[in-house]
N, C-alpha and C positions, 0 to 999 in steps of 0.2 A: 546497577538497577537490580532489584531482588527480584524472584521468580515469583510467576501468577499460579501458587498454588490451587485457590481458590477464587471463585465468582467474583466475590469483592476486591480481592488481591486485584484481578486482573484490572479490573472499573479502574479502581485506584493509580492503577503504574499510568495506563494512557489516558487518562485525566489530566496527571499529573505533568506528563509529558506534553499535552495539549497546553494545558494552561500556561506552562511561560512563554512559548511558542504564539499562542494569542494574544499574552501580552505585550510581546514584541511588538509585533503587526499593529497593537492599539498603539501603543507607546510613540510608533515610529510616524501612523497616520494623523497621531494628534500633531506632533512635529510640524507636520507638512502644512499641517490649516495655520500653525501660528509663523509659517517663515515669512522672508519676505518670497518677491516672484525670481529671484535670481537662486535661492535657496532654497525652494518650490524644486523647482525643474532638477535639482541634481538630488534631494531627497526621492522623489517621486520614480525615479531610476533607480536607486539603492531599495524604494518597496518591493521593484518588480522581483530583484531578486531573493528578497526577504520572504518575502511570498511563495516564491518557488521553492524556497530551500526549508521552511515548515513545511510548506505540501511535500515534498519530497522524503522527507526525513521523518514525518509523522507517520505517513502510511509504511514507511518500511518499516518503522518500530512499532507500530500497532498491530501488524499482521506477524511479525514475528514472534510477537508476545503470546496473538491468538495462536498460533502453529502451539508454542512454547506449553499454554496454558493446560489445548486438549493431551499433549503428549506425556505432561507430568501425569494422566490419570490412568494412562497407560492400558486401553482397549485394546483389544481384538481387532484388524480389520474388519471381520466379518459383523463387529459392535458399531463401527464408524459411517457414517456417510461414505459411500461409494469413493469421491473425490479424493480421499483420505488415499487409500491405494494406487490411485494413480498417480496421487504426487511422487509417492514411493519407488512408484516404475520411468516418470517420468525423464530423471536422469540415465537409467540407461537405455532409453528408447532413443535417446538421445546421440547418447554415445555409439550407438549401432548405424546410426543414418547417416554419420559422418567417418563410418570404417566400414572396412569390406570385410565385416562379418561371416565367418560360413555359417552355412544351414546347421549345423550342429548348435552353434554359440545362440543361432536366432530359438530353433527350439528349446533350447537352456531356459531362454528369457520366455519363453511360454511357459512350460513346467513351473518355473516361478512363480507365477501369476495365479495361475490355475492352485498352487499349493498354499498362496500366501493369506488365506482367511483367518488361520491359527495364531499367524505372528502378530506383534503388541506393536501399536507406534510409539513407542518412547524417547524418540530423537526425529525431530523437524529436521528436515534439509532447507536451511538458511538460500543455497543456493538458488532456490525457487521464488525467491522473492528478494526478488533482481532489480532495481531501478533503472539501473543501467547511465546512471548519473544524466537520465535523460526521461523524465516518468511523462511521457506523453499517454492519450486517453488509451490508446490501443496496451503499450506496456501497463498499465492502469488495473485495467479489463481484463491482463493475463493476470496478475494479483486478485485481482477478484476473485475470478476463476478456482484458483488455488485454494482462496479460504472459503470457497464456496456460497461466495457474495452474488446477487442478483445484479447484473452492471446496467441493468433500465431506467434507475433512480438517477445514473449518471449519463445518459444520453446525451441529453441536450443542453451538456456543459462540455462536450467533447473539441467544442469550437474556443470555449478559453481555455480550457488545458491547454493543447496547442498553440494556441494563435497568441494568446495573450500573456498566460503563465512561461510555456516555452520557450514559444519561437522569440519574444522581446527577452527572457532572461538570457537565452544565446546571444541575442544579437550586443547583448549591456555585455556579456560576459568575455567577448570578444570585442570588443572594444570602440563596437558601431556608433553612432552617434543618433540612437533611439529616443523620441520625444515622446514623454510619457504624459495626458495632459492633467488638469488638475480635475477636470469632469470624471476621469478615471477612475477618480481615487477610493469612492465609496464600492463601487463596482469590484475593482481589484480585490482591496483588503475585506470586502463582504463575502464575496464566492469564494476566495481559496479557504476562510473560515467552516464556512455552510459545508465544503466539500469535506475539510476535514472532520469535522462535527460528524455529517450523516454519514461517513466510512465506521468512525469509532460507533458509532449508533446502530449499526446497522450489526460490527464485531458483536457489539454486549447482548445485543440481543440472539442472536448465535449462545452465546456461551451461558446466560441465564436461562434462556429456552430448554437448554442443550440438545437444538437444532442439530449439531455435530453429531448427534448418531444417529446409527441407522433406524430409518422409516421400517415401523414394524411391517410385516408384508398382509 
């Protein structure tokens, strides 16, 4: 996949990325209207995970891309959205809470911080956008976080991340014997669409705004 140098570069890759991945999802729900009812029920199980693994796979390549796209232009923290420096810190604020740092190493990582307005972000830390091969709303909402996404738009779908996209792609994926019904099916493959859509909607508008930097004071 080539780099989102530019505005349109970037629309383009997760569009692109988007689009077969929506095709899938169309392709596999058309499937299911024309089987019969015994070919129904074991499609309708392969959507669920079909569904989760575009939701999944989209948002970690979308947000990557965005990380990607502001870093090629290479700012100042002190040029960037706030959020931008803390991703930066974030792993080793990390690394300190799970070692017995002394007070030297922890003022180090102050000094840091306090001097770090000069330095360029020209390299994303991947590691921050995590799925965790398990993208429930909460891990979600740390993504967001990150690219500095508003997670309100996503509220009130927190109950099918979870319940729906999730917890049934585990239970298929372990090999439970999950009944998907066929009422489901516009529901299913309509929301994890709409989610991925207003994620990438919500990126491009970030990046053609250029939301990503700093709010003049």
């Amino acid at each position: 996949m080539s780099k989102p140098y530019s505005e349109d570069d970037f629309s383009g890759l997760i569009i692109e990325d988007r689009s077969w991945r929506l095709k899938e999802i169309s392709d596999l729900k058309n499937a299911i209207r024309r089987a019969d009812e015994g070919l129904q029920r074991v499609l309708l199980r392969a959507l669920v995970t079909i569904c989760y693994a575009h939701w999944e796979g989209y948002i970690r390549i979308a947000a990557r891309k965005y990380l990607e796209h502001v870093a090629l232009r290479k700012f100042q923290y002190e040029e960037l959205d706030r959020q931008f420096r803390r991703n930066y810190f974030l792993p080793r604020l990390a690394a300190l809470s799970t070692s017995r740092s002394s007070l030297t190493e922890r003022c180090a990582l102050v000094d840091d911080i306090l001097d770090s307005a000069d330095r360029r972000f020209s390299r994303p830390n991947e590691t921050l956008i995590n799925t965790k091969a398990n993208l429930s709303s909460d891990v979600f909402a740390d993504i967001c976080l990150v690219c500095g996404i508003p997670t309100e738009p996503f509220t009130d779908e927190a109950t099918f991340i979870d319940i729906i996209l999730l917890k049934r792609r585990n239970e298929i994926a372990h090999g439970e014997d999950t009944f998907v019904a066929i009422d489901d099916l516009d529901d299913l493959a309509d929301k994890t669409v709409a989610l991925m859509r207003s994620f990438g909607d919500l990126l491009e508008n970030r990046v053609y705004l250029k939301e990503y930097r700093a709010k003049a004071a």
